[in-house]
N, C-alpha and C positions, 0 to 999 in steps of 0.2 A: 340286778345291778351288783357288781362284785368290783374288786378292788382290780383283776387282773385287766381291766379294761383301761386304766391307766398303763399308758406305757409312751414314758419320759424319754425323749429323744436323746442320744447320745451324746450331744453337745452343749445340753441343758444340763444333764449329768454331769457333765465335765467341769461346769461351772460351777455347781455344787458342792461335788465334789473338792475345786481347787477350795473354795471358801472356807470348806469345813477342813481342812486340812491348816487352813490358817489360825485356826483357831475362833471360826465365826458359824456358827448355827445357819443355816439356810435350805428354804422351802420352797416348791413351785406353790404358788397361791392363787385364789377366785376363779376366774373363769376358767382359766385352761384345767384345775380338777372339775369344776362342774360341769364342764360338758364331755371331758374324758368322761368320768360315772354317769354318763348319759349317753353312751356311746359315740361321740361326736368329736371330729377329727377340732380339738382349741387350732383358731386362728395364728394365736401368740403364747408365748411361756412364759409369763411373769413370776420373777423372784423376790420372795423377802427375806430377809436375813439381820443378824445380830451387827455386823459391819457397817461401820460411818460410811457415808458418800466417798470421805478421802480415801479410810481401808480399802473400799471396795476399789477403788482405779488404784492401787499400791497393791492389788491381788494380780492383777491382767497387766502390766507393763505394756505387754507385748503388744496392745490392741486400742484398739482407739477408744475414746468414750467422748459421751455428748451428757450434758450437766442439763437434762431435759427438766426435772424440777428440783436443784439441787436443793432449795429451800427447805422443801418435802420430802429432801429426803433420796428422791429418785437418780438414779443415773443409769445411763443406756448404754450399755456395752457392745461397741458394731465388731461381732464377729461374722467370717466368711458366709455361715449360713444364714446372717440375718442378723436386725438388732435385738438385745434383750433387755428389758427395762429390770433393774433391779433397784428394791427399796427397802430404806433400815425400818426393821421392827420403829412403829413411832403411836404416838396417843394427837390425837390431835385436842388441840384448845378451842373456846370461844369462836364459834362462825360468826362472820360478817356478811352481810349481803345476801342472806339464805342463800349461800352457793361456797363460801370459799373460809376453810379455818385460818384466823388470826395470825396463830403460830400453831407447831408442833413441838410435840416433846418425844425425842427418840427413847427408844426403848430398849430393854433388853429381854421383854417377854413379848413370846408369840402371841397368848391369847389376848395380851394386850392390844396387839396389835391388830387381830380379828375381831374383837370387840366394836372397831369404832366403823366394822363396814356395814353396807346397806343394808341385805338380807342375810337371810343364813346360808341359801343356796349360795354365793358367793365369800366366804366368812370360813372356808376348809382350806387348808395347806395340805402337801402330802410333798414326803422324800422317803426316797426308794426302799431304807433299810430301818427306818422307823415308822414309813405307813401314814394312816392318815390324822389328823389334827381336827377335830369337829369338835370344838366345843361345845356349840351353839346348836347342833343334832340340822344340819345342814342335809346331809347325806338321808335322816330319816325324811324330811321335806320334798327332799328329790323323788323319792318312793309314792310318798302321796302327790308328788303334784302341787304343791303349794308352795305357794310365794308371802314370806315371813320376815318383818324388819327382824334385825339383831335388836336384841332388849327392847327399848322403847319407843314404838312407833313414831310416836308424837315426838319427842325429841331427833330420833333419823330426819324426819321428813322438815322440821324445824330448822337443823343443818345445814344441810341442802336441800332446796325444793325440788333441785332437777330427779331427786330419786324419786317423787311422784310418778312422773313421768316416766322415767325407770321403771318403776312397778309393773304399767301398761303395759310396756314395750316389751320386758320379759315373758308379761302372761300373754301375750298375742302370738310371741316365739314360740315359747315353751309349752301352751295350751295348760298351765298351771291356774288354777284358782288362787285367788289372791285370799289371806288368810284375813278372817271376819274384822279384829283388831288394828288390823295393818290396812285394810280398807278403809275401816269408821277413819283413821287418824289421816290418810290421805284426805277423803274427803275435808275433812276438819280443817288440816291446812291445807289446801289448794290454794287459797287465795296468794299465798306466798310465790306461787307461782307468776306472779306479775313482774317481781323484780329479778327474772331472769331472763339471759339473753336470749332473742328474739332467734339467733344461728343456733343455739343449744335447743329452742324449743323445735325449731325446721327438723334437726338431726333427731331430734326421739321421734317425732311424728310420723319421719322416714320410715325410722324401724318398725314403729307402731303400727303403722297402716299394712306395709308388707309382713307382717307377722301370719299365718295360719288361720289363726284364731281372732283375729283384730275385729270383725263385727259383733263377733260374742263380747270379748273385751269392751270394746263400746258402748255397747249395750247395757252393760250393767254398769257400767263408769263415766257415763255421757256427760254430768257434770264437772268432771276434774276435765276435760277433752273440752267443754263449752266456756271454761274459767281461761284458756287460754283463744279458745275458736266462739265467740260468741256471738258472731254472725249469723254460726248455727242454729242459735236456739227457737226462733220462730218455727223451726221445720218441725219441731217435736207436735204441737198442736194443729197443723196445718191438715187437713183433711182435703179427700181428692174422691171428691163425687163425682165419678163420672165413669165410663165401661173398661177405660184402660189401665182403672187401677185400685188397687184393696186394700192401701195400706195410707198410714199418712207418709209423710215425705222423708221424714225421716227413716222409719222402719223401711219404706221403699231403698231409702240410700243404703242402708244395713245388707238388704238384701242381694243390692246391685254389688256393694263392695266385696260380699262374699263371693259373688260369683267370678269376680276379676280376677285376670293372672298376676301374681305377686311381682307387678311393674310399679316403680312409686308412681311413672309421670299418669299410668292408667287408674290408679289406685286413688292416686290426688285427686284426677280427672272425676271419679266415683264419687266420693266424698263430699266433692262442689258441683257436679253435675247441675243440681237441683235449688244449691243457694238461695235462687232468685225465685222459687216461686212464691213462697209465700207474699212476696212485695206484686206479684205479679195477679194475684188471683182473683178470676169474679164468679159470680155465680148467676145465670143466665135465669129466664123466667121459668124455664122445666127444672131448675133444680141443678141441676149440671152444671160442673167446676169446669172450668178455663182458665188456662193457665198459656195467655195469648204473649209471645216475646221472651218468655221466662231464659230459654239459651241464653242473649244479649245478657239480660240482666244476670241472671248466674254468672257471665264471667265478667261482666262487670264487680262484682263483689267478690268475684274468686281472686282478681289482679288486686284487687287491695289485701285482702289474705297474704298471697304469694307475697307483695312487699314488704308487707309489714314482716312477715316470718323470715325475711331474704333470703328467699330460694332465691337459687340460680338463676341468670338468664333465661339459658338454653330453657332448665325444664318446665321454668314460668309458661314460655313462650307453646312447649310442647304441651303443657295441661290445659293452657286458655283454647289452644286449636280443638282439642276434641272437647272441651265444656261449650264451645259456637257452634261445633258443627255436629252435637250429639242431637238434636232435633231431627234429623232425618225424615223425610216423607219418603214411606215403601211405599210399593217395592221402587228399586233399583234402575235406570234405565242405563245402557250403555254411556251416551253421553256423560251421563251426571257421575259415573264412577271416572271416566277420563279427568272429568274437570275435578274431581276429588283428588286424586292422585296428580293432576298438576299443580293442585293448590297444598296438599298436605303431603306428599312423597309416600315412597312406598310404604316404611315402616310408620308414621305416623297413620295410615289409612289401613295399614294390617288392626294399630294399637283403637281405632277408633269401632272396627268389626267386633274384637273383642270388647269395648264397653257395651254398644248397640245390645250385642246379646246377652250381655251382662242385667245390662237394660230391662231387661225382658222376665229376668227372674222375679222383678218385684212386680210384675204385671199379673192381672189375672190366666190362668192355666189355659184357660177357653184360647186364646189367643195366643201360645206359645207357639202351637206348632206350622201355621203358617207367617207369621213373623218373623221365627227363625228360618221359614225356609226362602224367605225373602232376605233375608240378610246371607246367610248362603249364597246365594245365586249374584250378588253384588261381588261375594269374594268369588267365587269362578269367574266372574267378568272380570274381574281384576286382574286374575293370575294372567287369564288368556288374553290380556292385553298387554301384560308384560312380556309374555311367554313369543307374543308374536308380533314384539314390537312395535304394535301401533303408533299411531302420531298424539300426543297425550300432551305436549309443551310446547312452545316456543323450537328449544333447542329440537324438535323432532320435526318442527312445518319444514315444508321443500321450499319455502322461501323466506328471507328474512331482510331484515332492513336497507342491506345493503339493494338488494334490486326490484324493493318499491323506490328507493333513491332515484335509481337508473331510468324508472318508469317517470318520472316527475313528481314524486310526492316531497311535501317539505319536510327536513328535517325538524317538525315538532313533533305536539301531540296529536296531530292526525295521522302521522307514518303510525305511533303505536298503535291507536285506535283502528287503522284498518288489519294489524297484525293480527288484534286481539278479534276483532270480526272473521278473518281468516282460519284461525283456530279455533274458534268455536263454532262454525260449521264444519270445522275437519269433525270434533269431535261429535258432536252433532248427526254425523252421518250425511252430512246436506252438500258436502264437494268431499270428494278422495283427492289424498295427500299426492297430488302431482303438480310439479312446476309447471307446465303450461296451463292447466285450468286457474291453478291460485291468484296464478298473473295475469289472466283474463277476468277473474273475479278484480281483482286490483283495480285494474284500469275501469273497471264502472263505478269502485269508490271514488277514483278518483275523479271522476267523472261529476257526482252528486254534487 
């Protein structure tokens, strides 16, 4: 890890450069040095500097600006290559609401101002001709791997709660260990995590789940994750006698989650898969765990998740499809991947293959390998029904509402009903997709 891996873009420079030329101090700060020394292309360049909100737009005439949190201090400067958020050296006062300070007090020192951030790994400034600013030994953190409040944990996380959360999301990214201190005072306050917003907890869990490292993270952090998802906590003790599985439902979900592609809607889907067993669970007179309807129920309790957390429509909609239809009975038969793919499209029924075998990881070994070759062989039928066009929908049958019309049928729900009986023996295998048989199939529904 060396310093030459910072390398400050030319227009970032520029702006530096005009400020200091003004007679105002200015550093690229937090993220964009720590993942520069981590060799990682920063998303954004953020600046802080000695210069008021007003200096700062009386440096740039020439360019527009947006007063994104003048209060704070921040203003956004929209040059050609993009915006840059730039913020006066400040202290901040008294939080309210464990999430938001009082007021600020602007400053005229840096380390002041790196003082009042989360961790250390974020808490580094660097400009090009004086190098770097680590108070807080930020950069020796990076080296190790660890994840370290600035000064006093308990007081950080007191602040704002959303740096809890934060912590996670970092170490599931960054595959950092969260440092012993910085842990204990997380756990400690977590509960303060209640009085935040509900879109701020959706947006860390996002990051959180798709992070690298997020089942390990979990794993050892399950409670600050269950203080806000406590739905989950039955899975921790929930035990699964029976041949398809060696774990309890939890560590099952750890397992499955690791195996998933860093998709949130598949990664969500991972996570609440399983929700519902333990409300679901019996145990038969040999001993053996059943867990009879638990799909329904798991997203039965995953859709109050999702709302309460306000996800999105869209991805609500796309995690509840694969937490109903993650029950699967293999193998696979033609028809039932048709009807899959007319009910869940292509990419939701690629996204569903991937948890299936994801599925599988937290299953016993003995059953991996013809399981997965069963899931396999579902995705070749898939391709090769895309590949060669089959009749899979409505919009593919050779005939459609308009000439059962024609034949006598009324325009209710019988025309649908015999469309949908049409297409499920297209898909079926039980008539081929040609307009004279489907319409001869027709007329003897209509007949009944």
């Amino acid at each position: 890890m060396s310093l030459e891996k910072i390398s400050v873009p030319a227009h970032i420079s520029e702006v530096i450069q005009r400020l200091e030329e003004k007679g105002f101090e200015a550093w690229c700060v937090g993220g964009c040095v720590r993942d520069s020394l981590l060799g990682n292309s920063p998303h954004d360049w953020d600046l802080t500097t000695a210069a008021l909100p007003q200096e700062i737009k009386a440096c740039f005439p020439e360019f527009g600006t947006v007063d994104t949190g003048i209060r704070h201090g921040t203003v956004t400067l929209l040059l050609p290559e993009g915006p840059v958020e730039i913020t006066t050296f400040r202290v901040d006062g008294g939080y309210r609401d464990n999430r938001h300070p009082e007021l600020v007090r602007f400053s005229m020192n840096l380390r002041e101002d790196l003082s009042r951030r989360d961790f250390t790994i974020n808490a580094m400034a660097y400009e090009e001709k004086k190098g770097l600013a680590d108070p807080f030994h930020g950069r020796e953190d990076l080296e190790h791997k660890l994840l370290r409040c600035v000064g006093d944990p308990r007081r950080r996380f007191s602040e704002d709660a959303l740096r809890i959360l934060r912590a996670l999301r970092f170490a599931s990214r960054l595959g950092f260990s969260i440092e012993e201190e910085t842990r204990k005072a997380a756990w400690m306050e977590r509960k303060r995590m209640q009085a935040l917003s509900q879109e701020r907890i959706c947006s860390e869990i996002k990051g959180l789940l798709c992070g690298a490292y997020a089942s390990q993270v979990l794993r050892e952090n399950r409670e600050i994750l269950f203080e806000v998802l406590p739905e989950l906590i039955p899975m921790v003790s929930c035990t699964q006698e029976n041949p398809f599985h060696c774990f309890t439902v939890w560590e099952h979900t750890l397992h499955v989650l690791d195996a998933s592609p860093r998709d949130f809607v598949v990664r969500m889907a991972a996570l609440l898969h399983d929700c519902g067993k333990p409300a679901c669970k019996t145990i038969g007179e040999n001993g053996v765990a059943h867990f009879y309807g638990h799909p329904k129920e798991s997203a039965a309790q995953a859709a109050k998740i999702l709302e309460r957390l306000r996800c999105s429509k869209k991805e609500s909609e796309e995690i509840l499809e694969l937490v109903r239809a993650h029950g699967q009975e293999l193998p696979f038969t033609p028809g039932r991947v048709k009807k899959l793919l007319n009910r869940l499209g292509e990419t939701q029924l690629s996204r569903l293959f991937f948890l299936l075998r994801a599925d599988l990881s937290g299953q016993p070994s003995s059953l991996w390998e013809e399981r997965s070759r069963w899931i396999l062989e579902g995705e070749r039928m898939a391709g090769e029904i895309l590949e060669q066009r089959e009749c899979f929908s409505l919009k593919d049958l050779a005939v459609n509402g308009r000439d059962l019309l024609q034949l006598g049928f009324p325009g209710d729900r019988r025309l649908g009903e015999a469309l949908s009986r049409l297409l499920g023996a297209v898909q079926e295998g039980e008539l081929p997709n040609e307009k004279e048989v489907l319409l001869a199939k027709a007329e003897e529904l209509l007949r009944l």
